[in-house]
N, C-alpha and C positions, 0 to 999 in steps of 0.2 A: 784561239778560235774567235773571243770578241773581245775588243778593246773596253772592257769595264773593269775599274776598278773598285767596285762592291755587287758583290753578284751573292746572292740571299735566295733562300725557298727551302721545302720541306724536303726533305732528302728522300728520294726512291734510290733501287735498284739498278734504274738503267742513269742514273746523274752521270754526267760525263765532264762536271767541273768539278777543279783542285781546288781550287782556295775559295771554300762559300764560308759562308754564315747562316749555319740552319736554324729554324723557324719551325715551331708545333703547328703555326696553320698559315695558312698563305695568303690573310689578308693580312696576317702581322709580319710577314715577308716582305707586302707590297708598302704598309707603311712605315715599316722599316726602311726600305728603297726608297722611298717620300723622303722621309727623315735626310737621308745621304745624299739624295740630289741638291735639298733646301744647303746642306752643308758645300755643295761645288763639287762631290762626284759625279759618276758616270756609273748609275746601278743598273743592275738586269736581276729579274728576276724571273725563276723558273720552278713548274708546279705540273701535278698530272692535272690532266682534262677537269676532273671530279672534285680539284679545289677551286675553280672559276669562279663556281656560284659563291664562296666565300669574299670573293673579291668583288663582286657588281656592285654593292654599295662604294665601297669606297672607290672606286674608276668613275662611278656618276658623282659623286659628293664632293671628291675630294680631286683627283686626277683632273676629271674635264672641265670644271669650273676655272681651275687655276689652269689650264690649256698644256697641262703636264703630259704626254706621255711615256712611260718607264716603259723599257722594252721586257716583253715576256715572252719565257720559250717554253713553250706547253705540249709538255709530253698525252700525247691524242692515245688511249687505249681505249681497250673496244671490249674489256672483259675486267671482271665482271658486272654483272647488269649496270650499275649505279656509272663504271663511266661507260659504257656503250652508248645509253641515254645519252650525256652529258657532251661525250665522243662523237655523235654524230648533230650534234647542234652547235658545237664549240666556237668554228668560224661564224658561221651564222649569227650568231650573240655579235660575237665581237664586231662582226660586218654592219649590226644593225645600230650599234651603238658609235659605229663611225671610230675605234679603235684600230688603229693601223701597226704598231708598233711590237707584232708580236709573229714568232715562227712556231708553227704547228712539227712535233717530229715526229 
């Protein structure tokens, strides 16, 4: 399905990739994915909606200063409450932050 060879994040139920590297939170995901790009991979990482906000520091701090972006595939749920909030702002964030590198599933 995508051509990366280091794909990182916190394992749900609907993950639909083989060969990851799981992570307790998914800013330690994305700079983990930091880590492997600085080495000459090709990382993606992938997270529910409800871990995003663990990541907006380091995408403004650390991602966009260095003109990095990691591709992220953000599983969008709508229940219960904490991602529905989250779920229904999710692009929006990432639209206003000028973040392009990401698929909503």
């Amino acid at each position: 399905m995508f051509k990366h060879d280091f794909i990182v994040g916190v394992p749900y139920s609907g993950c639909k990739f083989d060969s990851i590297v799981p992570c307790t939170r998914e800013d330690e995901a994305l700079a983990m994915a930091f880590g492997a790009y600085l080495c000459g991979k090709n990382p993606l990482v992938f997270m529910q909606n409800a871990g995003l906000g663990h990541c907006l520091d380091f995408i403004t701090s650390i991602l966009m200063p260095g003109d990095v972006e990691i591709p992220l595939v953000i599983n969008n749920r709508t229940s219960p409450k904490h991602h529905e909030i989250l779920g229904y702002h999710t692009e929006n964030i990432l639209e206003l932050l000028g973040y392009r590198r990401y698929t909503l599933e």
